[in-house]
C-alpha positions as CSV (number, residue, x, y, z in Angstrom):
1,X,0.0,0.0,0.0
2,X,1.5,3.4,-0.8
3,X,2.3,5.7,1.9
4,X,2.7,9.4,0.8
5,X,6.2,10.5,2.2
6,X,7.7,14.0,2.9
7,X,9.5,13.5,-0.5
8,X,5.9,13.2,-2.1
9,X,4.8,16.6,-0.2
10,X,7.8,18.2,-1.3
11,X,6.9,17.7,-5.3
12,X,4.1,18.8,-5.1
13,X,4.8,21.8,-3.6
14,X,7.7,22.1,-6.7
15,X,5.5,21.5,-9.4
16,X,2.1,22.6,-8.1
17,X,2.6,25.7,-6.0
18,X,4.3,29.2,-5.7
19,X,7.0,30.0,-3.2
20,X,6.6,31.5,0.1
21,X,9.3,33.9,-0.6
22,X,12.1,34.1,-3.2
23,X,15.7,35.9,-3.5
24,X,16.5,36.9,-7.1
25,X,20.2,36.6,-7.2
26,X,22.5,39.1,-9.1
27,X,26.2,39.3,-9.2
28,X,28.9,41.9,-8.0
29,X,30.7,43.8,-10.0
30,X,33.4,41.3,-10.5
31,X,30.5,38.6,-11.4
32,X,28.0,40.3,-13.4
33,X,27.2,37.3,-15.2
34,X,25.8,35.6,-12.2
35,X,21.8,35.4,-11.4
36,X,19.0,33.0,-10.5
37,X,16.8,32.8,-7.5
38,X,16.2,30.5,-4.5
39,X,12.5,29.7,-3.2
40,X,11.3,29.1,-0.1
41,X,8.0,26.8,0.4
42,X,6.8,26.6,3.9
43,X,5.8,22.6,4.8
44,X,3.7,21.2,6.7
45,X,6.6,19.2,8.2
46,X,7.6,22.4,10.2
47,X,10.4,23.7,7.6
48,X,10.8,24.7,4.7
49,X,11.9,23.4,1.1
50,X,14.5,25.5,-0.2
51,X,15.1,25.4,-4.0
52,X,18.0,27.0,-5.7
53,X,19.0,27.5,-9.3
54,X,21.8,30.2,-10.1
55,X,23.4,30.5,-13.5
56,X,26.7,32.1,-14.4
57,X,28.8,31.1,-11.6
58,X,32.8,31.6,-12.2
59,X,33.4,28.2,-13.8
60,X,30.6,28.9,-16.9
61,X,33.4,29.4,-18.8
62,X,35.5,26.4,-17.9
63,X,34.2,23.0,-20.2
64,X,33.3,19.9,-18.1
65,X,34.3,21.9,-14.9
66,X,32.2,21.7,-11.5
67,X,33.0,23.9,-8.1
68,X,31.3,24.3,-4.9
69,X,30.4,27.8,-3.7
70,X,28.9,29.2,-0.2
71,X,25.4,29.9,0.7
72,X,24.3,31.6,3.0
73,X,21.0,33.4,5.0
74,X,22.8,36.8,6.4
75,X,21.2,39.0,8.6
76,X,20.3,41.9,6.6
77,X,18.4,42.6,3.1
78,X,20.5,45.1,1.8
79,X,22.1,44.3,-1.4
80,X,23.9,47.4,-2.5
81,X,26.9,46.6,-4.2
82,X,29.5,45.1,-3.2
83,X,27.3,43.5,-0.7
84,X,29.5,44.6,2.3
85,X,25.9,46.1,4.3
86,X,24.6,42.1,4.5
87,X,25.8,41.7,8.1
88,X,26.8,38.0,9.5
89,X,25.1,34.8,8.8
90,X,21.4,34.7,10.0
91,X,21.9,33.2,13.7
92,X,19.2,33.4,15.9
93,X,20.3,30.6,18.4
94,X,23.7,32.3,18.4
95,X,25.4,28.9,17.3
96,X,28.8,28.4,16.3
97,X,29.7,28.0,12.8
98,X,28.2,25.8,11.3
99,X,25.1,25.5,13.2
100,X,24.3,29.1,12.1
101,X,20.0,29.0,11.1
102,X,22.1,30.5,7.6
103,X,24.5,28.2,7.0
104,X,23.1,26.1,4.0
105,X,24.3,23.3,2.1
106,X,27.4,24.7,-0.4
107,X,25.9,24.7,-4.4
108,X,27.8,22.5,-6.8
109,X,28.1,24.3,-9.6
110,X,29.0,22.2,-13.0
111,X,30.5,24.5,-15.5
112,X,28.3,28.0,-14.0
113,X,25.3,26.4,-13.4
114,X,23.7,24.8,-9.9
115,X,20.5,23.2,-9.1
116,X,19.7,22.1,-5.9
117,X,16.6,21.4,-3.6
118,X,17.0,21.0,-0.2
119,X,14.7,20.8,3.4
120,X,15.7,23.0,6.2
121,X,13.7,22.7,9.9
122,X,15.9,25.2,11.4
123,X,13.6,28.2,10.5
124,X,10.1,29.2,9.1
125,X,10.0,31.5,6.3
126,X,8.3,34.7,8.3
127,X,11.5,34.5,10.0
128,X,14.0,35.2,6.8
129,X,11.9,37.6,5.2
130,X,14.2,40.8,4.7
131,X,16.9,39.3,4.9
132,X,19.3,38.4,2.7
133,X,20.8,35.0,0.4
134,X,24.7,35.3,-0.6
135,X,26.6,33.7,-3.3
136,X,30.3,33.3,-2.0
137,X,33.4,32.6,-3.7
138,X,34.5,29.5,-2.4
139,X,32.6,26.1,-0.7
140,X,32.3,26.6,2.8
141,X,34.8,24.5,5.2
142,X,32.2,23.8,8.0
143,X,34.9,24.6,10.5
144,X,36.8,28.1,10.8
145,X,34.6,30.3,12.6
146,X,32.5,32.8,12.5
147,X,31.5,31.5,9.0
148,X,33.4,29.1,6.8
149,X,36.2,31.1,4.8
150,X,33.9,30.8,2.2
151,X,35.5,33.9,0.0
152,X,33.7,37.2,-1.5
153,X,30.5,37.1,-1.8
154,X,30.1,37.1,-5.4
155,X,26.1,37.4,-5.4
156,X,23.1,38.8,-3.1
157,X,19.4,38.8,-3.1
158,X,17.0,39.8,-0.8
159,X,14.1,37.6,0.6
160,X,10.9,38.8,-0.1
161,X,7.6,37.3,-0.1
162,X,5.7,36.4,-3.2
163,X,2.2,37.7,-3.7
164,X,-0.4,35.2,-4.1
């Protein structure tokens, strides 16, 4: 007998539904190139669904090539170039690094492009709207604190909510 799993709530909310809120990425200065957006779907489940899809990362340009970059939920919604006014990563339990509410999964991008779909229990939407999603240079190393040596941040976008 089939028993409908989180996984099966979590396509339908892909293919069937609008986001809660969404971040349309653009690059710095140094990155123009870069843009997408990452959606947020408040579950049932208590957490939300987080899809990301970001084109023109650094290594479009470099055939067959895949690189990991940071992610991160900062504090602030200000996206003024060159994203200096973003504060620290989004840390309401004031965890160390990286236990940081912010601190997402790295994206893998394969030669500029990354696709990824993730679920996150650590916060609801209401409580990331304003802030803001950064692009960094370089993957995350999970360890040096306060948040990763992950590089520049190379792209910003601030969380808003969607109309419905």
């Amino acid at each position: 007998m089939y028993q409908p799993t989180p996984s099966s709530h979590f396509q339908y909310l892909l293919s069937h539904t609008s986001p809660s809120a969404i971040a349309w990425i653009h690059g710095n200065a140094s990155q123009p190139q870069l843009a997408g957006s990452v959606k947020f779907y408040q579950t049932s489940y208590g957490g939300v669904l987080i899809e990301a899809e970001i084109f023109g990362l650094p290594n479009i340009h470099m055939t067959g090539s895949s690189n990991f970059y940071g992610m991160h939920i900062h504090e602030h919604g200000d996206c003024t170039m060159p994203f200096t006014q973003t504060g620290n990563h989004y840390n309401p339990g004031n965890m160390p690094h990286p236990q940081h509410a912010g601190d997402l999964p790295p994206l893998l991008g394969n030669q500029g492009y990354a696709f990824q779909v993730f679920y996150d229990k650590r916060f609801l939407v209401d409580n990331i709207l304003g802030r803001s999603v950064v692009i960094h240079s370089m993957a995350d190393d999970f360890n040096s604190q306060p948040s990763g040596n992950s590089g520049d941040k190379i792209g910003c976008g601030v969380i808003n909510p969607v109309a419905v």
